[in-house]
C-alpha positions in Angstrom: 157.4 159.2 159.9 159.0 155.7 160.1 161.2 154.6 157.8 159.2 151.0 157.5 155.9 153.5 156.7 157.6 154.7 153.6 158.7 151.5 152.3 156.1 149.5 150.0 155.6 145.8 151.4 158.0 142.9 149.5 156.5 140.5 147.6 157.3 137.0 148.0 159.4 135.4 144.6 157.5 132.7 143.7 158.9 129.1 144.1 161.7 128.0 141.2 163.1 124.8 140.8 167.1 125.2 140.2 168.5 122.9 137.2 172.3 121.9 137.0 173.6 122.8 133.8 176.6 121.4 132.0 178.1 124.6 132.0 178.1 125.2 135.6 175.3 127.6 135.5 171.8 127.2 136.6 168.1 127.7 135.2 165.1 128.2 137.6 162.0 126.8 135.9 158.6 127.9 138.2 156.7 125.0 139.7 153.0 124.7 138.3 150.8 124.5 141.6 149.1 121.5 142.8 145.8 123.3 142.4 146.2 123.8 138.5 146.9 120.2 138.1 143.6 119.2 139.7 141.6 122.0 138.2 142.7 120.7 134.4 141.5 116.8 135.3 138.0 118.7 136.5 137.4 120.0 133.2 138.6 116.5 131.0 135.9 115.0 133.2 133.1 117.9 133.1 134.1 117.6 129.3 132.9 113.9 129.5 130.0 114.1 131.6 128.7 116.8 128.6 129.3 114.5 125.8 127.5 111.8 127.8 124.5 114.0 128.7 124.2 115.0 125.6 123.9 111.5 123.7 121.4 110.2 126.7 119.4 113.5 125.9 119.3 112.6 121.9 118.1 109.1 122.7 115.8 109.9 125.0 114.1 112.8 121.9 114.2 110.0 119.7 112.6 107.9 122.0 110.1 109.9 123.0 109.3 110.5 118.8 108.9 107.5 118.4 106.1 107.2 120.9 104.6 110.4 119.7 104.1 109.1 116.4 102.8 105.6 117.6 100.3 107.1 120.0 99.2 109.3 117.1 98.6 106.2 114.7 97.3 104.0 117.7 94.3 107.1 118.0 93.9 107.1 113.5 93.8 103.3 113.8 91.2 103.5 117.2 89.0 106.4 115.6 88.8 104.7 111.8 88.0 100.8 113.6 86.2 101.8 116.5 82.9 100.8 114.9 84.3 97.4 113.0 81.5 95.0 115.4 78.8 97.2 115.1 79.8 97.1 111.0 80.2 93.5 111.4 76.5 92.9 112.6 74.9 95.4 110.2 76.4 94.2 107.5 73.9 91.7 107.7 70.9 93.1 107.2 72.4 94.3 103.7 72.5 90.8 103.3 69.0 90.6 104.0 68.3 93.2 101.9 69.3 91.6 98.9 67.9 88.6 99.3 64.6 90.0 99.7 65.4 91.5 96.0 66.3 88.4 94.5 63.2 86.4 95.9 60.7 88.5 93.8 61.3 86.6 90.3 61.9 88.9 87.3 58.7 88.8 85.5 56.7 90.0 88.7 59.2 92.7 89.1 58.6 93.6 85.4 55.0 92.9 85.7 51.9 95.1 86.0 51.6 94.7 89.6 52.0 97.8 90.7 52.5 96.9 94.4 55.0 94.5 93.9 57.1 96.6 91.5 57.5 99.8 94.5 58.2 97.3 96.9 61.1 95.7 95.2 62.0 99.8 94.4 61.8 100.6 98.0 64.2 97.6 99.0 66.4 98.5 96.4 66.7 102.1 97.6 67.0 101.4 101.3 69.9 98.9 100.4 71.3 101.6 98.4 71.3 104.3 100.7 72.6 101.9 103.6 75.5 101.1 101.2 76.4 104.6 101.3 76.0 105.0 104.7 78.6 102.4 105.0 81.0 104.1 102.6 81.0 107.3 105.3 82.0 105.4 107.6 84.8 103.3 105.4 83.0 100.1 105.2 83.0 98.9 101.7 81.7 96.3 99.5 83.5 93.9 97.1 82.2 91.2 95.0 84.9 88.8 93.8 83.2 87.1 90.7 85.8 85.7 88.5 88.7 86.6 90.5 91.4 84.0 91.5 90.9 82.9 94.9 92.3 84.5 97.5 92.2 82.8 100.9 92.9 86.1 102.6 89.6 87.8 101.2 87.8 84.5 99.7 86.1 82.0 102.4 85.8 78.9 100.1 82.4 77.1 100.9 81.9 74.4 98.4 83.6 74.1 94.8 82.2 74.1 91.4 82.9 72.1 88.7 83.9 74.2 85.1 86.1 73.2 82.7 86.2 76.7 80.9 87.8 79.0 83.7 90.8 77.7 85.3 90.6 76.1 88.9 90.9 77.9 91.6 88.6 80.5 90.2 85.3 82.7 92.3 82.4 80.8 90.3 79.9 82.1 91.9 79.5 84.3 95.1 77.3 83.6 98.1 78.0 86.8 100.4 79.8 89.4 99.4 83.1 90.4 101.3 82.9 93.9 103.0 86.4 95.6 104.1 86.6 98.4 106.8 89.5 100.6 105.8 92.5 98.3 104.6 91.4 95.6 106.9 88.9 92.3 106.0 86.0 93.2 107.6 83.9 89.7 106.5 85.6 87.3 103.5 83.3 86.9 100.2 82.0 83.5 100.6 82.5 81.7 97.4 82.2 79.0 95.3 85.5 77.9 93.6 85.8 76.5 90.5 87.7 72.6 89.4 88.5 70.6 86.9 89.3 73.2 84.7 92.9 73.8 83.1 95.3 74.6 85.6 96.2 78.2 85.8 99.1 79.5 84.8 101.9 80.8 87.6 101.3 84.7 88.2 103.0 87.1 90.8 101.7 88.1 93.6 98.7 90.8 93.4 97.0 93.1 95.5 93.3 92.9 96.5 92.1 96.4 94.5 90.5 97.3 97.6 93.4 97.1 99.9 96.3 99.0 98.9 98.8 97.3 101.2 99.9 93.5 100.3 99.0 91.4 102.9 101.6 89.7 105.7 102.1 86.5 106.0 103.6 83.6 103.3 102.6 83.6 99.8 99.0 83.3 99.9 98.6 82.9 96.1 100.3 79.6 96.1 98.6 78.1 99.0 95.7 78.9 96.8 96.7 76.7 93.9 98.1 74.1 96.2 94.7 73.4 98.1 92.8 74.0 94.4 95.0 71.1 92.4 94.4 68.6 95.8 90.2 69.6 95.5 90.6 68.7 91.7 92.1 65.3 92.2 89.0 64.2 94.0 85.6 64.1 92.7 83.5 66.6 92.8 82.0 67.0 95.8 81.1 69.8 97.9 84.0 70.8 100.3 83.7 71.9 103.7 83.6 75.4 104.3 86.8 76.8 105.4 86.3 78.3 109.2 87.3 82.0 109.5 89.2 82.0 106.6 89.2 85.8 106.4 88.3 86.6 110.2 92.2 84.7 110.9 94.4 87.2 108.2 93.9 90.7 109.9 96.1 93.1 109.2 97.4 94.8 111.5 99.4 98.5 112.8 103.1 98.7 114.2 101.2 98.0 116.8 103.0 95.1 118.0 103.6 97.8 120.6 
């Protein structure tokens, strides 16, 4: 056997610098390869594409949250208005309904006369039941005698004169206002009261129907601002405020 079979192969020293020292004698310090060098400014940047990633990914949940949960109040508000014209025509014939009642005078209602009392008893119920129907359905009534007027729910048709409430009062009520959920379905049309004392400053309230204030500027002092100009003039009727209530609708984040 050869003498270069029995000897192992020699490994190649790896490259060394050589530093002069002061003392005459000289340190060898190993070079760090090129490829280490590029290897190390891979990962700072991988590093940074991560964290970059990662924030476009959180955006893009919240993002996508946020359109879960409009979508899902776009379908509530869709599902619980979907019927407000239909509502808005019917609401009529309760209307009707009720003036049918009041045209039979007291005494024949009371009277012996037997046909007229079931008649007024069978209007009465169908109003009744169709009042409930409504309800189901969130359509409610609201009748604002006494209350302060409220442009928002009130549609002012003429005023009238009392010195005992103060102005700006519901005197009397033609229609009554019907709301469908927390929205104005149809103002009350009223009858507002003048030349009485002038009422006192209150805060802000809330319509008991509607749980939510509404938007917009302070509707309780535009109230008392058109009521003192009415009562500086004589009293004559007014003319009737167009879509006073059909203009202030509430609305959902749906701006969107």
């Amino acid at each position: 056997m050869n003498k270069t079979d029995r000897d192992p192969p020699q490994k190649t020293p790896p490259a060394t610098t050589t530093l002069a020292g002061s003392d005459d004698t000289n340190t060898e310090m190993p070079m760090v390869p090129d490829e280490a060098i590029g290897t190390a400014e891979q990962i700072t940047a991988l590093e940074s594409e991560v964290v970059d990633y990662k924030n476009r990914l959180l955006r893009e949940m919240a993002a996508m949250e946020n359109l879960r949960k409009r979508t899902q109040r776009e379908k509530e508000d869709a599902a619980r208005f979907a019927i407000t014209r239909f509502a808005k025509d019917i609401v009529t014939i309760s209307d009707n309904l009720v003036r049918a009642i009041d045209a039979v005078p007291e005494e024949a209602r009371k009277g012996s006369d037997e046909l007229v009392t079931n008649l007024v008893t069978g209007i009465d119920l169908t109003n009744r039941q169709l009042q409930q129907v409504f309800e189901r359905h969130g359509v409610r009534r609201f009748d604002p005698q006494g209350e302060k007027f409220n442009p928002t729910y009130h549609e002012a048709i003429y005023e009238v004169p009392d010195q005992t409430q103060p102005t700006g009062t519901v005197g009397q009520v033609v229609e009554s206002g019907y709301m469908i959920g927390e929205r104005v379905l149809r103002p009350a049309r009223v009858g507002v009261t003048s030349g009485g004392p002038k009422r006192t400053a209150e805060p802000p309230t809330v319509s008991p129907i509607n749980s939510e204030p509404p938007a917009g500027p302070d509707i309780n002092t535009r109230a008392e601002q058109q009521s003192e100009l009415s009562a500086s003039q004589d009293s004559q009727p007014i003319q009737s405020v167009p879509n006073a209530g059909e203009n202030i609708e509430i609305k959902s984040d749906r701006s969107t």
